[in-house]
C-alpha positions as CSV (number, residue, x, y, z in Angstrom):
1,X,49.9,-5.7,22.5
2,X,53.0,-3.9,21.2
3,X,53.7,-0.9,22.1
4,X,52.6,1.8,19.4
5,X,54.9,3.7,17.5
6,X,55.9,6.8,19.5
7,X,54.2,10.0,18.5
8,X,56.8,12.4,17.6
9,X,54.4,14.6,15.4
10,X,52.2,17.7,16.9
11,X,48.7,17.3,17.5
12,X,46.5,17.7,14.5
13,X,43.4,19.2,14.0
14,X,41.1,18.1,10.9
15,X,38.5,20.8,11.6
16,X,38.0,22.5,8.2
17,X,39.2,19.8,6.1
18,X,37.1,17.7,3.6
19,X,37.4,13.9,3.8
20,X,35.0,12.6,1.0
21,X,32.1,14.2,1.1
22,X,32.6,15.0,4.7
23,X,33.4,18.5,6.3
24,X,35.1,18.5,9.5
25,X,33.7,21.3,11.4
26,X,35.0,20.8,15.1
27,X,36.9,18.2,17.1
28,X,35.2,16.6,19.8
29,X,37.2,14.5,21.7
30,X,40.7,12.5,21.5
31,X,41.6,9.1,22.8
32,X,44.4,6.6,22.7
33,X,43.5,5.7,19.2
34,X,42.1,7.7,17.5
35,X,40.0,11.6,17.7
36,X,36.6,12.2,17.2
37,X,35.1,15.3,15.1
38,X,32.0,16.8,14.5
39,X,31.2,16.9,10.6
40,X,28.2,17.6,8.6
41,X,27.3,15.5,5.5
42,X,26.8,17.1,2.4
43,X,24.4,16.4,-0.4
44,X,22.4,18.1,-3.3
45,X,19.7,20.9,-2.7
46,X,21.4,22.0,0.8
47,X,21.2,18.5,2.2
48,X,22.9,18.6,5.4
49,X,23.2,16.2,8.6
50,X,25.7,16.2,11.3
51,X,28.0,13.1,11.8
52,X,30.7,12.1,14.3
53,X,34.0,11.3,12.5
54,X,36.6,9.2,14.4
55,X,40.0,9.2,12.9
56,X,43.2,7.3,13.8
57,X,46.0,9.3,15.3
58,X,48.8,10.3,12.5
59,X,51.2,7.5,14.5
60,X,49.1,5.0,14.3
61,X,47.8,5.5,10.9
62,X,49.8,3.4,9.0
63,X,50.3,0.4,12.1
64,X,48.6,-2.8,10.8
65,X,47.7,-3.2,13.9
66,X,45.8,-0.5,15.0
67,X,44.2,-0.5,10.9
68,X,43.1,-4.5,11.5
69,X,41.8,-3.2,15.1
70,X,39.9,0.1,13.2
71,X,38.2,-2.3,10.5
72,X,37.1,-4.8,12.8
73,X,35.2,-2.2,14.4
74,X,33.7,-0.6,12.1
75,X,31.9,-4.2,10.6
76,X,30.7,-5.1,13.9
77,X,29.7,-2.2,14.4
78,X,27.6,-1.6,11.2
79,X,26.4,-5.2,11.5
80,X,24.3,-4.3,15.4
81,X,21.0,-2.7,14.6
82,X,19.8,-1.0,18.0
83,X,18.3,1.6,19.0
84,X,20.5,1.7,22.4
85,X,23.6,1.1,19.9
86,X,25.5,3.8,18.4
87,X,25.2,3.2,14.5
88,X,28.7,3.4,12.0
89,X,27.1,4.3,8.6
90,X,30.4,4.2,6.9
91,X,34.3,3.9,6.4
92,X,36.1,5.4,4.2
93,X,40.1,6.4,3.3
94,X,41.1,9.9,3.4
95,X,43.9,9.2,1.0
96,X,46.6,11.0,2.9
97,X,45.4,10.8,6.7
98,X,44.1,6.8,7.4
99,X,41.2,5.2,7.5
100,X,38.2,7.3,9.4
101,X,34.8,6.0,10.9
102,X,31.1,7.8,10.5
103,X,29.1,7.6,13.2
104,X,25.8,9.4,14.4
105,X,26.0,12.2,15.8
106,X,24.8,12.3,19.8
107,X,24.4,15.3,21.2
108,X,25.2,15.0,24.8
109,X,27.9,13.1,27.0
110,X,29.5,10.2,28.0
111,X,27.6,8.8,31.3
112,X,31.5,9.1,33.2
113,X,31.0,12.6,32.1
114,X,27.2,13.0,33.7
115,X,28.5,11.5,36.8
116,X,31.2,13.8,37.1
117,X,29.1,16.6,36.7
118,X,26.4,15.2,39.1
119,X,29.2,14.7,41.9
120,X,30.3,18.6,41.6
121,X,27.2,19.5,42.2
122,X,26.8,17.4,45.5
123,X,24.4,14.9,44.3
124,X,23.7,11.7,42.9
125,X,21.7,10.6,40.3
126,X,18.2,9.6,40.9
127,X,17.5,5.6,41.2
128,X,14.9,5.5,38.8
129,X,17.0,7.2,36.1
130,X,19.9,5.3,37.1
131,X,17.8,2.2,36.3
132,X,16.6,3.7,32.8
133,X,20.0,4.3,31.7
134,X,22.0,0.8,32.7
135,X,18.7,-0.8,31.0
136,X,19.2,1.1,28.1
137,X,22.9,0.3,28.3
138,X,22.5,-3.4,28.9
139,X,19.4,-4.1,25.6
140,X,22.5,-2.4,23.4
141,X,24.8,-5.1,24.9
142,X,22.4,-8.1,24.4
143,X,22.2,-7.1,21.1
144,X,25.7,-7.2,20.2
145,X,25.8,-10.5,22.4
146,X,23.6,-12.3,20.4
147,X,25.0,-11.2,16.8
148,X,25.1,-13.6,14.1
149,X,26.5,-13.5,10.6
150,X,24.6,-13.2,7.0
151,X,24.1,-17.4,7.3
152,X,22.5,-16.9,11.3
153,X,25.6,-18.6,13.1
154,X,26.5,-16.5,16.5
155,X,29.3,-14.3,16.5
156,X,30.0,-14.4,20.1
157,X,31.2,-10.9,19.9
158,X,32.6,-9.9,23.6
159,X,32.9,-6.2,23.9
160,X,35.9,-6.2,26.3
161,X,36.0,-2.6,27.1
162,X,32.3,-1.6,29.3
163,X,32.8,1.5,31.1
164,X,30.7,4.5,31.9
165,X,32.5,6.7,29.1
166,X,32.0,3.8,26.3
167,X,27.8,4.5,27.1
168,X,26.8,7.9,25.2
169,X,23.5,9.6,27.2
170,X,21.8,11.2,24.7
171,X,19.6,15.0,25.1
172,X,17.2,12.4,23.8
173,X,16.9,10.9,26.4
174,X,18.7,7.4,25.5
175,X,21.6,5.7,26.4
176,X,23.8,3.9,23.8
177,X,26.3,1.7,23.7
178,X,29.4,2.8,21.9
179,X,33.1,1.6,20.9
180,X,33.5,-1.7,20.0
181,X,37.2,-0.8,18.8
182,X,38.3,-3.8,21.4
183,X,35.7,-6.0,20.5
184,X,36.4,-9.9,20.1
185,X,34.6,-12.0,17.8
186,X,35.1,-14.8,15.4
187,X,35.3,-13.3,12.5
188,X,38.2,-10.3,13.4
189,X,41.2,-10.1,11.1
190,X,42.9,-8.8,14.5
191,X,43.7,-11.4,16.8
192,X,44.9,-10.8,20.6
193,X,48.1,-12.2,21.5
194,X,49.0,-14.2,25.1
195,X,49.7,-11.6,27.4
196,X,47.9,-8.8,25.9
197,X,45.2,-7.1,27.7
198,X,42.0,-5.1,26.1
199,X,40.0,-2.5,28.0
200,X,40.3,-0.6,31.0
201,X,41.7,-2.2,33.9
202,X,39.2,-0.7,36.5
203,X,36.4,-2.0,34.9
204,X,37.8,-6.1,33.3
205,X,36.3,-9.0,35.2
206,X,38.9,-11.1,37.4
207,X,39.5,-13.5,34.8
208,X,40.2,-10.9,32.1
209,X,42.9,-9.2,34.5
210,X,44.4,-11.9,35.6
211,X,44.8,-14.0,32.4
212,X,43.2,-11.6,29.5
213,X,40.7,-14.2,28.4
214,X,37.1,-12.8,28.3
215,X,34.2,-14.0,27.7
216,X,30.3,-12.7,27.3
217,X,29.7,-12.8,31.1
218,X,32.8,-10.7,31.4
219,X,30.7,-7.9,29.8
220,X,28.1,-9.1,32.6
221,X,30.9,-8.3,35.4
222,X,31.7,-4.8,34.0
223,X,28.6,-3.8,33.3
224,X,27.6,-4.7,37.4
225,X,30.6,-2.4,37.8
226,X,29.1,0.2,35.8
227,X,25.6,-0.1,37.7
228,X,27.7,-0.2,41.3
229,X,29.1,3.5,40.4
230,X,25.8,5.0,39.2
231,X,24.2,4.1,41.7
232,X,26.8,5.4,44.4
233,X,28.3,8.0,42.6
234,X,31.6,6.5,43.6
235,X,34.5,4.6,42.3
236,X,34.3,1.1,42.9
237,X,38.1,-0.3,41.9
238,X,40.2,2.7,42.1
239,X,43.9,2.3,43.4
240,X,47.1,4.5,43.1
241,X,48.7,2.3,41.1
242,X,47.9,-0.8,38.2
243,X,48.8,-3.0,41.1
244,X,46.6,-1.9,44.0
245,X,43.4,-2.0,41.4
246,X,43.9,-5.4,40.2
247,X,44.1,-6.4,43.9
248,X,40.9,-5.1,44.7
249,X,39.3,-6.7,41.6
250,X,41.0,-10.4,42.5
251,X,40.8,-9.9,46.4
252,X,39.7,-7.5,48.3
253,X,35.8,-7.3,49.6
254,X,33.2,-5.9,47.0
255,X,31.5,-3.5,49.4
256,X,27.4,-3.7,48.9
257,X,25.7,-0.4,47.5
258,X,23.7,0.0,50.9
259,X,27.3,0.2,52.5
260,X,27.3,3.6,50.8
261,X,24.1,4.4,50.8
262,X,21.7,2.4,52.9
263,X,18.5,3.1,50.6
264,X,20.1,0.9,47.8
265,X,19.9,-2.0,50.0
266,X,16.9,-3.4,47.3
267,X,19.6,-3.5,45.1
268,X,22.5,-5.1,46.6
269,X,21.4,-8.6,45.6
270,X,21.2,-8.0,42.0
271,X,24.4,-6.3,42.1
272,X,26.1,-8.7,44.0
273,X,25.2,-11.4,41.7
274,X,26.8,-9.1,38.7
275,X,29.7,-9.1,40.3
276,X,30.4,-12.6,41.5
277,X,33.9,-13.7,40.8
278,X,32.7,-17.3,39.7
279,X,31.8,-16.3,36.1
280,X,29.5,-19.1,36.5
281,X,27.7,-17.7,39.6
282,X,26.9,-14.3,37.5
283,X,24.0,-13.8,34.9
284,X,24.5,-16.0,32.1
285,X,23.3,-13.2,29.3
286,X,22.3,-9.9,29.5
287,X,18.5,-10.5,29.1
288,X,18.7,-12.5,32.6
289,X,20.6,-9.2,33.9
290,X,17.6,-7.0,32.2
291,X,15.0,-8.7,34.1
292,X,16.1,-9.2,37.4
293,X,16.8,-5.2,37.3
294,X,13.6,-4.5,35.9
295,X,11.7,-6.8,38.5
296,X,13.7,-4.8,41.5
297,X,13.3,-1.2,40.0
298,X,10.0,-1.7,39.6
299,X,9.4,-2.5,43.2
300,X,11.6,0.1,44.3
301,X,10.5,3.8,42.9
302,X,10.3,2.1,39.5
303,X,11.8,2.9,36.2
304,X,12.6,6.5,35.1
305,X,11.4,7.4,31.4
306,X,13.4,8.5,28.5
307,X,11.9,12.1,29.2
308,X,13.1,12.3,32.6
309,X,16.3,11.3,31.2
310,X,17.0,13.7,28.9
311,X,15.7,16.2,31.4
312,X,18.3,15.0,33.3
313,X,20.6,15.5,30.7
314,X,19.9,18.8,30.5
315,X,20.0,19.6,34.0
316,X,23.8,19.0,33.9
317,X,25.1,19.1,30.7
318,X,23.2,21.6,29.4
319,X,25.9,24.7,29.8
320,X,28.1,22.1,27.9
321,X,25.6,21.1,25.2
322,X,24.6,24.5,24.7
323,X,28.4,25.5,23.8
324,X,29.1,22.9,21.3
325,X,26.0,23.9,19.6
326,X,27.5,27.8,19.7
327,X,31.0,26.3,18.6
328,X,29.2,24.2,15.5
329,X,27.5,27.4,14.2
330,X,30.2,29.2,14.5
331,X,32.4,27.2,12.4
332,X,29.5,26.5,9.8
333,X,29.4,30.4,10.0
334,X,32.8,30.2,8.9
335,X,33.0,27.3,6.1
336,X,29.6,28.4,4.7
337,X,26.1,27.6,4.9
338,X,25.3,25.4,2.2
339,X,22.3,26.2,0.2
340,X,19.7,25.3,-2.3
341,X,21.8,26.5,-5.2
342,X,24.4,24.8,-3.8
343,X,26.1,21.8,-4.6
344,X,29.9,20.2,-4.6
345,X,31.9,19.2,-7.7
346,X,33.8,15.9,-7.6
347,X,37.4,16.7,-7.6
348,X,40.0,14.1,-8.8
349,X,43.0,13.6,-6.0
350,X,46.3,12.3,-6.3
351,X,45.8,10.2,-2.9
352,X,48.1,12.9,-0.7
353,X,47.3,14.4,1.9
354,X,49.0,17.7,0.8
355,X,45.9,18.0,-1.8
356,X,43.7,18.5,0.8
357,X,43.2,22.3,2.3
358,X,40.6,23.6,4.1
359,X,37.8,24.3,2.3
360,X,35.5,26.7,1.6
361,X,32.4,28.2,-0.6
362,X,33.7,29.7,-4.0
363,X,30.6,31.7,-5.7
364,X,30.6,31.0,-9.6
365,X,29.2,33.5,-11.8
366,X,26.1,32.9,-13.0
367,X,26.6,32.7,-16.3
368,X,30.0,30.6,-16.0
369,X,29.5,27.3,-17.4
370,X,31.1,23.9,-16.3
371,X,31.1,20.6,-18.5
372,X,28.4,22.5,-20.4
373,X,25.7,22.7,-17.5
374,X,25.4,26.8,-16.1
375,X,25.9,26.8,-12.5
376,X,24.6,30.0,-10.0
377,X,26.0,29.0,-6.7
378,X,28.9,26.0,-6.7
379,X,31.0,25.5,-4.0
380,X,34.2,23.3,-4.1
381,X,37.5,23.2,-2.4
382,X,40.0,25.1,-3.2
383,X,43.5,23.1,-4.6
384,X,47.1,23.5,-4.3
385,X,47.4,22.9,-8.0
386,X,45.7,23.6,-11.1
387,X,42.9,21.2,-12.7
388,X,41.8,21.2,-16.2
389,X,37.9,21.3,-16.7
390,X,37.5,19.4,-20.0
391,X,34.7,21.0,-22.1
392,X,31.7,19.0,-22.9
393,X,29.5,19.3,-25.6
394,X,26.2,20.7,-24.4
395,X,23.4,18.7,-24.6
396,X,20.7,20.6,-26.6
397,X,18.0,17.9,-26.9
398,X,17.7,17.7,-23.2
399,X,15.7,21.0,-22.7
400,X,13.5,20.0,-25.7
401,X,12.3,16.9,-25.1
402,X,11.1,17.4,-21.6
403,X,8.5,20.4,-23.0
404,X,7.5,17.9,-26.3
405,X,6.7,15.2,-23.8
406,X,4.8,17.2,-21.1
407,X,2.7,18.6,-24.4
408,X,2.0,15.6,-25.3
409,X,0.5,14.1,-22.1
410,X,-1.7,16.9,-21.7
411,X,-3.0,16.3,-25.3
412,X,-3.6,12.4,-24.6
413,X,-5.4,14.1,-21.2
414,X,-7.7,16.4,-22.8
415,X,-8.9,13.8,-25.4
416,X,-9.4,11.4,-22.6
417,X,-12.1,13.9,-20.7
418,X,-13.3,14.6,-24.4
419,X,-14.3,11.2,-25.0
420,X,-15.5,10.4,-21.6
421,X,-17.6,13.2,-21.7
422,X,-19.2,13.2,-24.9
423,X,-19.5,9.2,-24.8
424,X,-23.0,7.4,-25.9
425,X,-24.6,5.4,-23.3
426,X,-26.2,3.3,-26.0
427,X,-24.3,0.0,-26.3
428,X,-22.3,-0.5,-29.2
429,X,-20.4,-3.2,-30.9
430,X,-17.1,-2.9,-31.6
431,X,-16.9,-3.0,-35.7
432,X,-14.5,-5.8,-37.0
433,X,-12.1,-4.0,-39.8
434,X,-10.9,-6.2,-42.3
435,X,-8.1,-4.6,-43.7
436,X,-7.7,-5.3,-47.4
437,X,-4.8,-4.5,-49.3
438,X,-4.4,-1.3,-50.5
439,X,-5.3,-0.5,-54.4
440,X,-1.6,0.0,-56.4
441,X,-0.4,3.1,-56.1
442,X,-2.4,4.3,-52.9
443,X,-1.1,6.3,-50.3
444,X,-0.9,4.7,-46.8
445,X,-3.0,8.0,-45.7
446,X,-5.3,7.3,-47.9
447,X,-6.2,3.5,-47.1
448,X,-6.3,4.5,-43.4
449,X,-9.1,7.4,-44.3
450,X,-10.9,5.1,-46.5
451,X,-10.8,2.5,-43.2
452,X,-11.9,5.2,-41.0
453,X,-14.7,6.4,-43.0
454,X,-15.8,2.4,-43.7
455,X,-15.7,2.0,-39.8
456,X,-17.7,5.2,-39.2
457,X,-20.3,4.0,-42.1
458,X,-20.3,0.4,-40.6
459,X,-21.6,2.0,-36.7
460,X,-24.0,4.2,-38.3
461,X,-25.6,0.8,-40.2
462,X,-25.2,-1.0,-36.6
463,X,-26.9,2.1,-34.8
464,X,-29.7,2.0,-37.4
465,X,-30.1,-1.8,-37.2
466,X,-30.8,-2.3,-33.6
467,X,-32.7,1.1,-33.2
468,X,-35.1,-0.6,-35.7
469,X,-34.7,-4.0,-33.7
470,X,-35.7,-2.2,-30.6
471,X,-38.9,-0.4,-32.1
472,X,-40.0,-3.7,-33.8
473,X,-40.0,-5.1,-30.0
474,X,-41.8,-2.3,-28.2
475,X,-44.5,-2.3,-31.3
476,X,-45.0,-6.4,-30.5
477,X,-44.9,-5.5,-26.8
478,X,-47.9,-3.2,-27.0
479,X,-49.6,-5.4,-29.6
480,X,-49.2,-8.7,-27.1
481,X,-50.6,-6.0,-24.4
482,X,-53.4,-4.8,-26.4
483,X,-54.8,-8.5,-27.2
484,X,-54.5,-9.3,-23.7
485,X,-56.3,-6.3,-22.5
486,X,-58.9,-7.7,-25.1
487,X,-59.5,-10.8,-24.4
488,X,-59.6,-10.0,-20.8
489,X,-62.5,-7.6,-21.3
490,X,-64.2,-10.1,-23.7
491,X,-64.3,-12.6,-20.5
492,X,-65.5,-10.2,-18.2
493,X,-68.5,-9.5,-20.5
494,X,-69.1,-13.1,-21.4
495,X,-69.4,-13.7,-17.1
496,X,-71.6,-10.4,-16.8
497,X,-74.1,-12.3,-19.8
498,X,-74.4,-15.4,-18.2
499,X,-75.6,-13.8,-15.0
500,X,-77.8,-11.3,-16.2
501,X,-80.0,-14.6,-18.0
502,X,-79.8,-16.7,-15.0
503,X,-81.6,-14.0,-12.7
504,X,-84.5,-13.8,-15.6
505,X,-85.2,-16.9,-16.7
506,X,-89.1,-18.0,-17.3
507,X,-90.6,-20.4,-15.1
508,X,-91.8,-23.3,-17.5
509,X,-95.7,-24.8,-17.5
510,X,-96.5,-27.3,-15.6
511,X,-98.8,-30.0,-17.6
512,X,-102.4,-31.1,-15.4
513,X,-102.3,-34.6,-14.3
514,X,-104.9,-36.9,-13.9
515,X,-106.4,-36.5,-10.7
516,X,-106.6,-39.9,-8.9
517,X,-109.9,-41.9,-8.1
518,X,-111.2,-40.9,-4.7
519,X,-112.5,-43.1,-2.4
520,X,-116.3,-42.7,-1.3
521,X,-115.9,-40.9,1.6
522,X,-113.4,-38.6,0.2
523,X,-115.7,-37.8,-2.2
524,X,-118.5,-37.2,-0.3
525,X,-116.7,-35.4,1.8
526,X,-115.2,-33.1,-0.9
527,X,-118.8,-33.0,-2.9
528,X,-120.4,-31.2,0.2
529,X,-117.4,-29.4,1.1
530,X,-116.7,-27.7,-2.8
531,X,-117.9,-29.7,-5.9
532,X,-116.0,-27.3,-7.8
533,X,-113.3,-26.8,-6.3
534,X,-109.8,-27.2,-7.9
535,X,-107.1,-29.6,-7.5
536,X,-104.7,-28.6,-4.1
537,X,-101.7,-26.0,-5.3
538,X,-99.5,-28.3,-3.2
539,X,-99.5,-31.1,-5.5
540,X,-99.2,-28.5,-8.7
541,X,-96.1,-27.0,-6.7
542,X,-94.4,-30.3,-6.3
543,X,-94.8,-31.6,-9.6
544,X,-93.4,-28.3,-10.6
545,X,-90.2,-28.6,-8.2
546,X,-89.9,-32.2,-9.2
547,X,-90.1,-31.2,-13.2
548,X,-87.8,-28.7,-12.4
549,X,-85.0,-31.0,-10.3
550,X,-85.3,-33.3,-12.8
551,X,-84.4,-30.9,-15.5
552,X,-81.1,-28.9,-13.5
553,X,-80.5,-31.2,-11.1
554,X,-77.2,-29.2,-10.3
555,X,-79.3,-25.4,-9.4
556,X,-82.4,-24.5,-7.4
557,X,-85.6,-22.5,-8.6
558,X,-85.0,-19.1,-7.3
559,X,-87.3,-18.0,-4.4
560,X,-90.5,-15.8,-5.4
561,X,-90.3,-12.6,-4.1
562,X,-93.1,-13.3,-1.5
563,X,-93.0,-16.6,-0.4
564,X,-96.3,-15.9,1.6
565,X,-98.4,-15.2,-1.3
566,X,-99.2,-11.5,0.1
């Protein structure tokens, strides 16, 4: 890379100035490239939000370079999605000062800077947290490994520059991958020469520090660098000079975490499989890294949670935290707290820098009018220069037709419940109106009341037509009822009749018979025994029954009443 111009300008400091609708409040950090600010996003009705602004150094603002390098990151970065990847909402030109980057806004630190802390104090992080944050670390990395572009062809984007200050740990509790400012990729308008080297050299991959190529298992080898020093606390390739840390990358032993301490020893095959020097003996993606680290953690005091994390966080960051938080309110104590009667007028710039001052809120009179709209609170920069508001003509029909409509609907509302109310549960046809043309000379009012008052006539006739239809069919129901009920009791009686002659019917005479000859001794025998007597009852009684089968064959002669002649 060639060199960068030399920076023969004083430091500046942005904090206070407006860049779009930004307002720098504080500066965070500064790099080699570019500083990072703390701003707050402005909208209507008091809408605030807190954003991190990074913005090229004045030296390098104008080197195509650096501006290809700036771009490129700020469309791969938009493009990765992640949760565990620090999003870039938008880019914009400050007109005067370069191109600047928006990012979100993490409250917290670098993980370098919770290591530091961590080793003042004497300790070391815990392994289970130390396995939540390089997990975190590494799903942000396999996510902008496997970007593709809007048709779904890869990207191969290769970060090129993994370190422990490029993953943010949040006071959420989450870590996130940051700073693709380095990135390679197929579709960057920067290119890397021969000869040039990306990244920091105590955490490239032999075959990135040795020839500058670098692939996606080169992020695999820092990232086994970055799980190394968490997990020891230590440095793992740290020389006094450029020289003595490339020889410990290209030759000297990789000692194993349990060399440091001996309770990592679980861990020493994962990471020395990360750090293989054979790219081809390493993990092949950062998904294959994710679950060999999961499957050890797990069987070794398992996985810390994003709680714990950010109780962590806390635990030594939080004197840190706590004063940016006192610096932020102090400055917004300073620019002014934006409100609801708030809101910030666009102002037309000449593209200089030198139009830009800091900022601050201006109170408007209440009853001072701008482009024709009455403003109680407005606050806008103030300018080195004077800017002619251009009076509008009010719009008067805008505060009348909002009342007329509003009147209306509640009109149309009421008739609604009116109707809905009052309506007829009797079913009704929906008259047919045949419009005819209106006499000569007849008002269009009066053809719609002679229509209305037709209609209204027509329903009444409709009403009165099938209220008479219905009566006409209850009076046949009850008619059809009535004969029924008639002829029913007609039947009955008819049945009760025919029973009542059945049970007193006369017994019909029976006609004498000639008596048969009798022989002799019959005779004589019934001369001596009762000349007079009559003819047996027997053969009276059977003539009788057979006269009487032979006449209703189909019924029996009732029974007398005493069959025993008593």
């Amino acid at each position: 890379m060639s060199a960068p111009a030399e920076n023969t300008e004083a430091p500046r400091n942005l904090a206070g100035r407006r860049l779009g609708r930004y307002e720098v409040i504080t500066q965070l950090a500064s790099g080699g490239m570019a500083a990072v600010y703390i701003a707050r996003a402005q909208g209507v009705a008091g809408f605030e939000r807190l954003v991190a602004i990074k913005v090229l150094h004045a030296h390098l603002a104008y080197e195509e370079e650096f501006i290809s390098m700036f771009l490129d990151e700020a469309r791969l970065a938009a493009r990765i999605r992640h949760p565990n990847v620090v999003p870039t909402t938008d880019i914009n030109d400050t007109g005067g000062d370069g191109y600047f980057l928006v990012m979100d806004y993490i409250e917290g630190d670098h993980l370098g800077g919770l290591l530091g802390r961590a080793a003042k104090a004497g300790k070391r992080l815990p392994t289970p947290l130390v396995s939540r944050i390089v997990l975190d670390a590494l799903a942000g990395l396999a996510a902008a490994h496997e970007l593709t572009d809007e048709e779904g062809n890869p990207m191969n984007l290769v970060h090129r520059d993994i370190s422990p200050h490029n993953v943010m740990v949040g006071s959420d509790g989450i870590a996130r991958l940051t700073d693709f400012g380095v990135a390679k990729a197929e579709v960057r308008m920067s290119s890397t020469r021969a000869g040039q080297f990306k990244g920091k050299l105590s955490y490239m991959a032999p075959e990135q520090a040795s020839t500058g190529e670098s692939t996606q298992v080169s992020d695999i080898f820092s990232m086994g660098i970055v799980l190394w020093e968490t997990l020891t606390g230590r440095r793992l390739f740290r020389g006094q000079t450029n020289a003595q840390t490339l020889a410990k990358i290209l030759q000297d032993p990789i000692p194993k975490p349990s060399e440091v301490w001996p309770d990592l020893e679980p861990f020493d095959a994962i990471v020395e499989k990360a750090l293989a020097r054979v790219p081809e003996e390493r993990f092949q993606s950062a998904n294959e890294f994710i679950d060999a680290l999961e499957e050890t953690a797990l069987a070794n005091g398992g996985i810390g949670t994003q709680r714990q994390v950010s109780q962590l966080v806390m635990e030594f960051l939080g004197d840190k935290i706590e004063a940016e938080r006192e610096r932020i309110r102090e400055a917004i104590s300073q620019l002014g707290q934006a409100g609801l009667g708030e809101t910030t007028l666009p102002i037309p710039r000449d593209g200089s820098s030198s139009s830009i001052t800091h900022s601050g809120a201006r109170p408007v009179a209440q009853d001072q009018t701008l482009t024709g709209v009455t403003q109680s609170h407005l606050s806008m920069p103030t300018l080195t220069g004077s800017i002619a508001l251009m009076p509008q003509e009010p719009q008067k029909r805008g505060g009348i037709l909002v009342p007329l409509l509003l009147f209306l609907i509640l009109i149309g509302i009421g008739a609604l419940a009116f109707v809905l109310i009052n309506r007829d549960d009797t079913p009704q046809v929906a008259p047919v109106i045949i419009e005819q043309p209106a006499a000569p000379g007849a008002s269009s009012d009066d053809t719609i009341v002679e229509a209305i008052e037709k209609s209204a006539q027509d329903e009444a006739a409709e009403a009165e037509r099938l209220a008479q239809e219905e009566a006409e069919r209850r009076a046949a129901e009850e008619a059809a009822a009535a004969a029924a009920a008639a002829a029913e009791a007609e039947k009955q009686a008819e049945a009760e009749r025919a029973a009542s002659a059945m049970t007193r019917r006369p017994t019909r005479p029976v006609r004498p018979q000639a008596r048969p000859a009798a022989t002799p001794t019959t005779s004589s025998s019934s001369a001596s025994e009762s000349p007079s007597a009559p003819a047996p009852s027997t053969s009276s009684s059977s003539s009788s029954s057979e006269g009487s089968s032979t006449m209703r064959p189909t019924r029996r002669a009732p029974l007398p009443s005493n069959p025993y002649g008593l």
